[in-house]
C-alpha positions in Angstrom: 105.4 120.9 107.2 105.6 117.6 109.1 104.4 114.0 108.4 103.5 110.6 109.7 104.9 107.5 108.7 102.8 103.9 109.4 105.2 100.9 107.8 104.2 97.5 107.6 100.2 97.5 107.8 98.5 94.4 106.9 96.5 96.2 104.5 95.8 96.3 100.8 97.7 99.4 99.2 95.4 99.6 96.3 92.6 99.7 98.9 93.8 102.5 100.7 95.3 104.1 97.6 91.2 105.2 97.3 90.8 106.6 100.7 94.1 108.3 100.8 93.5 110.2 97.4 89.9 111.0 99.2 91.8 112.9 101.9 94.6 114.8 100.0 94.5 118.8 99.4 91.4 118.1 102.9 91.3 120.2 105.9 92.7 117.9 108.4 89.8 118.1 110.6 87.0 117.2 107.9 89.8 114.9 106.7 89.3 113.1 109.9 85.7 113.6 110.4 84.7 112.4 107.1 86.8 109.1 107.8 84.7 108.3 110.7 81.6 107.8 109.0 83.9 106.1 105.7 82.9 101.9 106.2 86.5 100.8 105.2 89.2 99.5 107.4 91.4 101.7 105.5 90.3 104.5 107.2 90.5 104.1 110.1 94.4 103.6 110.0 95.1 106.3 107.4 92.5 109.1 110.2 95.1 107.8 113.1 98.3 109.1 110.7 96.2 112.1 109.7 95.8 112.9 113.6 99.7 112.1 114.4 101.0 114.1 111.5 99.1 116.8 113.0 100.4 116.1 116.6 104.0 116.3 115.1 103.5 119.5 113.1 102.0 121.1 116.7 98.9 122.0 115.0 95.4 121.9 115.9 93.3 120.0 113.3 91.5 123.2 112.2 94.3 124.6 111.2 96.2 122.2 109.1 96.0 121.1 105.9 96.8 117.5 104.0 99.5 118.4 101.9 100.6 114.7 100.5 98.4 111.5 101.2 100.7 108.7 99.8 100.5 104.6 100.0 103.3 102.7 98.9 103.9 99.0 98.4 105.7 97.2 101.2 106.4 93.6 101.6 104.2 90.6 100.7 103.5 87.5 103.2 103.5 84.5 101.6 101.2 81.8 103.1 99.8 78.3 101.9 96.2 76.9 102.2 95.5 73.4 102.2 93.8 72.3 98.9 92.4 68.5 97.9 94.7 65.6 97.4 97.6 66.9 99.6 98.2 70.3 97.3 98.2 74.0 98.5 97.4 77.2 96.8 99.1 80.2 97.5 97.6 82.9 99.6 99.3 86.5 99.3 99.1 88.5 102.1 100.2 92.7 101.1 101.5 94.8 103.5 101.3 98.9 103.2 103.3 102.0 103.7 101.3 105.1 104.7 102.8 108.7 104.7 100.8 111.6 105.4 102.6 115.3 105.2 100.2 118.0 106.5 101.0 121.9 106.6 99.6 125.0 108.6 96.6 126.9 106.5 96.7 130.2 104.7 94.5 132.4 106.4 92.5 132.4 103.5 92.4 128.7 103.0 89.3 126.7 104.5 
């Protein structure tokens, strides 16, 4: 089993919380496939882990499978927009974890 790791993406995590869940238990190749033609910016980063946690596990994509898909909270940027009469409102800005694990397939598995 190996896995990717993408820290600190300027990215929603409950956004990509919907593609990753998508992807989990997926042959890494339709995984990857399937991403492509998904119109969310989400997956286009989470397809570029799936394709390095393959690379690290020496795999071809046919032959591996998405074991654990997981997004976890990282830190927030706070920023300020100007408002009317010299005020701001707060803007929050949330960054993401990613973490794919991928495995080799069961010969039967596909």
């Amino acid at each position: 089993m190996a896995r990717a790791i993408l820290k600190f993406i300027r990215l929603s995590p409950t956004k990509a919380r919907l593609i990753a869940r998508e992807v989990q238990g997926m042959n890494a190749e339709y995984a990857i496939a399937s991403l492509a033609f998904t119109p969310n910016k989400a997956a286009g980063i989470i397809s570029k882990v799936i394709a390095s946690a393959v690379a690290n596990a020496g795999l071809e994509p046919e032959e591996a499978i998405i074991t654990s898909a997981r997004v976890d909270k990282g830190p927030v940027l706070k920023r300020f927009t100007p408002r009317a009469r010299g005020s701001a409102s707060p803007k929050h800005k949330p960054t993401a974890h990613i973490m794919i694990e991928v495995a080799a397939a069961e010969k039967g598995d596909k």
